[in-house]
C-alpha positions in Angstrom: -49.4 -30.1 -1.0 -45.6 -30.5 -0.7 -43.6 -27.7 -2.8 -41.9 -30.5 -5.5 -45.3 -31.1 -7.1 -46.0 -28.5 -9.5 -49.6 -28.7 -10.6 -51.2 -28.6 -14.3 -51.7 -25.2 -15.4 -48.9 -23.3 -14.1 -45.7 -22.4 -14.7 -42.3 -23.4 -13.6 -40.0 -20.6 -12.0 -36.9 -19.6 -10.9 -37.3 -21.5 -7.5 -38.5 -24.8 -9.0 -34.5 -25.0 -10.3 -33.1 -25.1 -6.8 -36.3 -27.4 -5.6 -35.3 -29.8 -8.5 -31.5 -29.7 -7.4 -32.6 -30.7 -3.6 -35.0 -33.2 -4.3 -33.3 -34.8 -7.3 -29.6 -34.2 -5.7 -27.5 -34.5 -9.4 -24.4 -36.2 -7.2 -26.7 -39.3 -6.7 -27.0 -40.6 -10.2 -23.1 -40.2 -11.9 -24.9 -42.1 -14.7 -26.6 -39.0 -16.1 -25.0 -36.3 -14.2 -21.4 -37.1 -13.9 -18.7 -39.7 -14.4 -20.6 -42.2 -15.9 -22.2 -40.4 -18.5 -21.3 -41.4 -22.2 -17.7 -40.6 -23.9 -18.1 -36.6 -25.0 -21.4 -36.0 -22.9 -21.0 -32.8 -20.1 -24.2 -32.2 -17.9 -24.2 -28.1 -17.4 -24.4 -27.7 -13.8 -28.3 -26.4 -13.4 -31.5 -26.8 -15.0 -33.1 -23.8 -17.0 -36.1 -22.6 -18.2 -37.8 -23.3 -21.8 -40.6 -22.4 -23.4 -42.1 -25.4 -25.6 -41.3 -23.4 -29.3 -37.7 -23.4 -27.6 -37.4 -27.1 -27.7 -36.6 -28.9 -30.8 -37.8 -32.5 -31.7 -35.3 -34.6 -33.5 -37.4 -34.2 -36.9 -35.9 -31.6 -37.1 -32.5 -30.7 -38.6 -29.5 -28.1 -37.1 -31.0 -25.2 -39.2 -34.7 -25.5 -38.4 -35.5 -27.7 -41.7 -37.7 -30.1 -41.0 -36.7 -34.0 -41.8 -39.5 -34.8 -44.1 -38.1 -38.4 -44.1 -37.9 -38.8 -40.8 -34.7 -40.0 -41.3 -33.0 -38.7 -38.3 -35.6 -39.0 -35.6 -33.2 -41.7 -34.0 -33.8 -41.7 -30.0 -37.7 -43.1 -29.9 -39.1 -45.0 -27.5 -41.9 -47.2 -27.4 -44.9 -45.2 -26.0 -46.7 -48.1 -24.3 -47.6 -46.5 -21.2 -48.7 -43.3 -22.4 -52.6 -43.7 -20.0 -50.0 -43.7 -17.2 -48.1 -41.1 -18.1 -50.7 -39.1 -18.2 -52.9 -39.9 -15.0 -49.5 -39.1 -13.4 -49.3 -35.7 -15.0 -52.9 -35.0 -14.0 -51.3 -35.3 -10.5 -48.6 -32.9 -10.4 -45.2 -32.9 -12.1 -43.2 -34.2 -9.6 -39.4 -32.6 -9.0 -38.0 -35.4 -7.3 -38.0 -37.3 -10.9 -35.3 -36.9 -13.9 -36.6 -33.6 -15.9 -36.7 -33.5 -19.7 -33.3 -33.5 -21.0 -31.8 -31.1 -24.2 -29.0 -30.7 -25.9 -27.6 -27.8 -26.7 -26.1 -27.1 -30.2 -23.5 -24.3 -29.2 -23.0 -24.0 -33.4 -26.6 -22.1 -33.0 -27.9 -22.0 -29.6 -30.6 -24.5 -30.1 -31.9 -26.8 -28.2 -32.5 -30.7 -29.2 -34.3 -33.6 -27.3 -32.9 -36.1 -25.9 -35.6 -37.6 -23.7 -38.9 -36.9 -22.1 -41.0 -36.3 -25.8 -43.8 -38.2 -24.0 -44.1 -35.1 -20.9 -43.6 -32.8 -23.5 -46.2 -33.6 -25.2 -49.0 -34.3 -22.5 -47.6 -31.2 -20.7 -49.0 -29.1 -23.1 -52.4 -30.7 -23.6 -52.8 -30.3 -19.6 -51.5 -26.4 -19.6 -47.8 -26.3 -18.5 -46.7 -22.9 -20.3 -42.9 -23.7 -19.9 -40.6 -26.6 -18.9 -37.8 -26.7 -17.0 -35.3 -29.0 -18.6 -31.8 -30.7 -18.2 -29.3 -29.3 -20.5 -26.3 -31.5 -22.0 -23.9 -30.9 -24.8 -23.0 -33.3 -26.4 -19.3 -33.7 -29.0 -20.8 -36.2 -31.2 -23.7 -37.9 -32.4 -22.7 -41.3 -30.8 -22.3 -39.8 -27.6 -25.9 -37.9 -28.2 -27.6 -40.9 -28.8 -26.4 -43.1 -26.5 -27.3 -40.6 -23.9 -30.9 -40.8 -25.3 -31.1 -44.3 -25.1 -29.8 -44.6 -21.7 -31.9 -42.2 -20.1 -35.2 -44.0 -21.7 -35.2 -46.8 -18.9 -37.5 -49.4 -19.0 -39.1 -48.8 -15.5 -40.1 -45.2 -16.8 -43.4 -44.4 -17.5 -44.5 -44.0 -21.3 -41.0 -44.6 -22.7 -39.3 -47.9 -22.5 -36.1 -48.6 -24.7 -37.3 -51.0 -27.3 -35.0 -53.4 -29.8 -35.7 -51.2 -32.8 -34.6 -48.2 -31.0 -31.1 -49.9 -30.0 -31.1 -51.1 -33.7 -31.3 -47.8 -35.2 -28.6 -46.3 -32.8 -26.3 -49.2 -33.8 -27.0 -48.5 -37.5 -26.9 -44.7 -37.3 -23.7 -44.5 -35.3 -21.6 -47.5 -36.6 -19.4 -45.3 -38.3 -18.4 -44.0 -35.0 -18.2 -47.3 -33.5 -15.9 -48.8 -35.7 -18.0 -50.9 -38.5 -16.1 -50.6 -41.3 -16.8 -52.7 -44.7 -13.9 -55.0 -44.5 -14.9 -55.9 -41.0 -16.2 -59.3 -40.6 -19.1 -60.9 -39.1 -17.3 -61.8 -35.4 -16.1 -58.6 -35.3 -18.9 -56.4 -36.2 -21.3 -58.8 -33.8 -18.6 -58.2 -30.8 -18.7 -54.5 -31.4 -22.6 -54.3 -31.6 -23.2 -56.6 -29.0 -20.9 -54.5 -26.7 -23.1 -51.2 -27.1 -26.2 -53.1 -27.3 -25.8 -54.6 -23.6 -24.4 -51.0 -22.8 -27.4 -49.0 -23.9 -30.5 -51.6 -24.2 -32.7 -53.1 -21.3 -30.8 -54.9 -18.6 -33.1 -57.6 -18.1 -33.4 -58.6 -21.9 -32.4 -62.0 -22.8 -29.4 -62.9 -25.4 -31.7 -64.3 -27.6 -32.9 -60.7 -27.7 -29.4 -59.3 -28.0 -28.5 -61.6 -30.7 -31.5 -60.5 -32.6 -30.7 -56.8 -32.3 -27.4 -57.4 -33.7 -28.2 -59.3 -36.7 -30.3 -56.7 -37.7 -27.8 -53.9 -37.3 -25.3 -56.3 -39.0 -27.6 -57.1 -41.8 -28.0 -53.6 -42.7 -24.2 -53.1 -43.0 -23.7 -56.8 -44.9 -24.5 -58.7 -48.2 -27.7 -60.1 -46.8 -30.5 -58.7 -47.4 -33.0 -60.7 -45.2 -37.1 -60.8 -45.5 -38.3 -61.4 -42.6 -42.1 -62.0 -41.7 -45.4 -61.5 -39.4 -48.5 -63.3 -39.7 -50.1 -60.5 -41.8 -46.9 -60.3 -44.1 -46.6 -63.6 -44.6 -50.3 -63.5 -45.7 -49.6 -61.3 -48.2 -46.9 -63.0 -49.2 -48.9 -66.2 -49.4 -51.5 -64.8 -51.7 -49.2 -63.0 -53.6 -47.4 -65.9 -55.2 -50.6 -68.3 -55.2 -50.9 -70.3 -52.3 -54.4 -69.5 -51.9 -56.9 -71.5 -50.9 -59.0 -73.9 -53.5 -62.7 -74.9 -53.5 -61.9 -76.3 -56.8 -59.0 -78.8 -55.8 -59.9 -79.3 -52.4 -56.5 -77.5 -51.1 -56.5 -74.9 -48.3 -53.8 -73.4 -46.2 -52.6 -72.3 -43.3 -50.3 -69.0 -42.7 -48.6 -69.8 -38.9 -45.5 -68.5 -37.0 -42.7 -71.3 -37.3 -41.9 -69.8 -33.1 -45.1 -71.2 -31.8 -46.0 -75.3 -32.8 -48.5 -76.0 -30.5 -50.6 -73.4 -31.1 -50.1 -73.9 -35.3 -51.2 -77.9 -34.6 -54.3 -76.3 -32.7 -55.2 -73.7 -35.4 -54.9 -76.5 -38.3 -57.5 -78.6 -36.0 -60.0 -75.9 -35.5 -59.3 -75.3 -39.2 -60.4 -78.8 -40.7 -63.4 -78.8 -38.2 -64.9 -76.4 -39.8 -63.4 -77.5 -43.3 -64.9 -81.0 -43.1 -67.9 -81.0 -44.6 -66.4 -78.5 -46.7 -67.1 -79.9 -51.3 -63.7 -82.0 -52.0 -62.0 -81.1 -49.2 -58.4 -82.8 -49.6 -55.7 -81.3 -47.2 -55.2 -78.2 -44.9 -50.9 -77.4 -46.0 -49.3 -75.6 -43.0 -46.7 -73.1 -44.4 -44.7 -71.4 -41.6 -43.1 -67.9 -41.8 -40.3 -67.0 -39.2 -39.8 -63.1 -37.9 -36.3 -62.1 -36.7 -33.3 -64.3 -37.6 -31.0 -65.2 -34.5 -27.4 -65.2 -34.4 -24.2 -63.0 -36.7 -24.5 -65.3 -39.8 -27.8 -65.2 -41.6 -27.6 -68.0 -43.9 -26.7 -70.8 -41.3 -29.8 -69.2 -38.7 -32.3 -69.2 -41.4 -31.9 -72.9 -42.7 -31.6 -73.7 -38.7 -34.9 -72.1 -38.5 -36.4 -74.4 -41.5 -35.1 -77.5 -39.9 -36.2 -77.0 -36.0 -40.0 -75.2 -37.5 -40.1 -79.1 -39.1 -38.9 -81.0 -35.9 -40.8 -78.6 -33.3 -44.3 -78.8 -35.2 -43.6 -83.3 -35.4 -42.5 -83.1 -31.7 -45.5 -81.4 -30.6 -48.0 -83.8 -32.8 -45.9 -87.2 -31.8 -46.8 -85.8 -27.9 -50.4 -85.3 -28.8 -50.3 -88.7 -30.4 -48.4 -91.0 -27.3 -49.8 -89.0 -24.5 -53.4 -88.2 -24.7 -55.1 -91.6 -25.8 -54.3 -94.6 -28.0 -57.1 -93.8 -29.9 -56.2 -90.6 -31.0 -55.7 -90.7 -34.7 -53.8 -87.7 -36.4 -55.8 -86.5 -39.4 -53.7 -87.4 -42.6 -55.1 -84.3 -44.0 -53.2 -81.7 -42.6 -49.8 -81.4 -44.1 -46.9 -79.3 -42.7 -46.0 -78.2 -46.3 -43.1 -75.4 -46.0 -41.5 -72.3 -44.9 -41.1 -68.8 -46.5 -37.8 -67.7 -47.8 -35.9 -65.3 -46.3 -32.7 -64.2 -48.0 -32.7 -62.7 -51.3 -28.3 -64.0 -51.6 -30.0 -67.7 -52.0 -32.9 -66.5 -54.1 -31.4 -69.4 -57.1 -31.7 -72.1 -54.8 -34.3 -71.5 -52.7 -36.4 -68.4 -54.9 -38.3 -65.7 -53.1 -41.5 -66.4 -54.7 -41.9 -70.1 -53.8 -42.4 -72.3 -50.6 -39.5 -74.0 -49.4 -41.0 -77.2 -49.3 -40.7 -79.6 -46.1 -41.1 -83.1 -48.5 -37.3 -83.1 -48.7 -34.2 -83.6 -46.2 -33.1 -81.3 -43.8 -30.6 -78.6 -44.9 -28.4 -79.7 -42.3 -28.2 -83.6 -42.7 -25.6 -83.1 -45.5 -26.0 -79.8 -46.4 -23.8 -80.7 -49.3 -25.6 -82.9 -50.8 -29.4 -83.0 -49.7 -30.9 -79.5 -50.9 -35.0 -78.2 -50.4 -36.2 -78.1 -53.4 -39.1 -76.0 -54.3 -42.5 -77.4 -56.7 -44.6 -75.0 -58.2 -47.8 -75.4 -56.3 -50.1 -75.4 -59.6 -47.8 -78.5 -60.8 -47.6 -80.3 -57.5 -49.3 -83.9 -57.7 -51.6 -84.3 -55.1 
């Protein structure tokens, strides 16, 4: 078996340090080893040993306390690989790959994680009794976690960068970016875009990019935005009474407002199986939307309301001209509304209520057309 594969059950040494260096030559990749690390980031010049109790996770603090809120535990990938990860493991560590990599905290000679939770971890289940680890120290927190982030690649087993990770580095460290309160929209969204390209997936799209941001700007702004998945907007749903009716004949339908084919489908398969249903009336469609696009949240939401109305028509007009003449679209499924989403509009468009698709678009005249909500239990049929 070649000497850089060190198998499960023993230990690393001093030798596996020099193997490491000549199979995983440090001058190669200047993005974690030398110029091109972050601002305030030094690599120290070797590996060295650690034994797991050595290593602390980021829940916990400098002195040992443990971060009962977990507020803190700010560089963590997605594990959605972790079956590979560890069929690889089973294999042999290999040292021609990037090690597990530590801070140091020269305030108290501890050592901090910055990447690699996933091989520590499994490591440990399979019978490593020590790791040998990258050591980095790091002048700020910014600099910390942008390290952390860059060194979870996407390609790597068990610990792809996701949004919410670059999210929570924007919002953590925006101090130290620059996001100040008076800032405003442009130029927070040019500063977070700018560090999201610099620490998140290359290959992500800017839809993807312009989602991550309003998040981080949202968090740092006077919107406070709701934002939905199909089991949420369930809840919601039921919460505030839009619940299906035996009684009235009125049922519903809880659907994303990103995906109108597949809603028209769902409300077909739905009244099948509703049609011989006791006073069966009308199958109402409300849509709920998940992450808002875009640096202003008020003008993405209600362009969100409008294109869930004309993407869900376009979709049934193509069903309607395309397929057969003779293909009649059932009068009882309604596309009745959208849920709200920001709590700054909550007088005109309240939290608890539908915003109903019977009215205008909000961008026709946004001045003087409005969506005005019914109470459901008052609503004429």
């Amino acid at each position: 078996m070649s000497d850089y594969i060190i198998m499960p059950g023993n230990s690393f040494t001093k030798a596996d340090i020099q193997k490491s260096l000549k199979y995983n030559p440090r001058e190669n990749h200047p993005e974690f080893y030398g110029k091109g690390l972050p601002e305030g980031v030094e690599y120290l010049p070797e590996p060295i040993l650690l034994e797991a109790s050595e290593i602390n996770l980021d829940t916990q603090f400098a002195d040992g306390s443990y971060d009962v809120s977990k507020s803190i535990q700010q560089i963590r990938a997605k594990n959605q690989n972790r079956q590979e990860l560890k069929w690889s493991l089973e294999n042999g560590y290999d040292l021609r790959e990037h090690l597990i990599s530590v801070k140091i905290d020269e305030s108290n000679g501890k050592y901090y994680i910055i990447d690699g939770r996933g091989k520590y971890h499994e490591m440990q289940k399979q019978g490593w009794s020590n790791f040998l680890v990258d050591v980095y120290k790091c002048k700020s927190n910014l600099g910390y976690s942008r390290l952390g982030n860059l060194k979870n690649n996407p390609t790597k087993p068990a610990s792809p960068i996701s949004k919410l990770d670059v999210v929570k580095h924007l919002i953590n460290n925006r101090v130290e970016l620059g996001i100040k309160d008076q800032l405003d929209y442009d130029d927070m969204d040019t500063i977070y875009r700018k560090e999201a390209k610099l620490i998140g997936n290359p290959n992500w799209q800017k839809s993807t990019i312009d989602k991550i941001v309003l998040q981080a700007i949202n968090d740092n702004s006077k919107y406070q935005i709701v934002t939905h998945d199909e089991n949420s907007a369930s809840n919601w749903a039921k919460a505030n009474n839009y619940i299906d009716s035996e009684k009235d004949g009125i049922y519903y339908l809880i659907t994303s407002a990103a995906t109108p084919a597949k809603t028209i489908i769902r409300a077909a398969k739905k009244v099948e199986l509703l049609k011989d249903a006791d006073k069966f009336k009308e199958l109402r469609i409300i849509l709920h939307h998940g992450y808002l696009e875009g640096s202003n949240p008020e003008q993405s939401w209600k362009e969100t309301v409008d294109d869930g109305r004309e993407q869900f028509n376009n979709y049934r007009n193509l069903l309607k001209n395309y397929f057969s003449g003779d293909v009649k679209i059932s009068n009882k499924i309604k596309l009745y509304g959208i849920t709200p989403s920001l709590e700054e509009l909550k007088y005109e468009f309240p939290m608890n209520k539908v915003v109903r698709y019977d009215q205008p678009p909000l961008y026709v005249n946004k001045e003087e057309q409005k969506l005005w909500d019914i109470d459901p239990e008052t609503l004429e049929d």
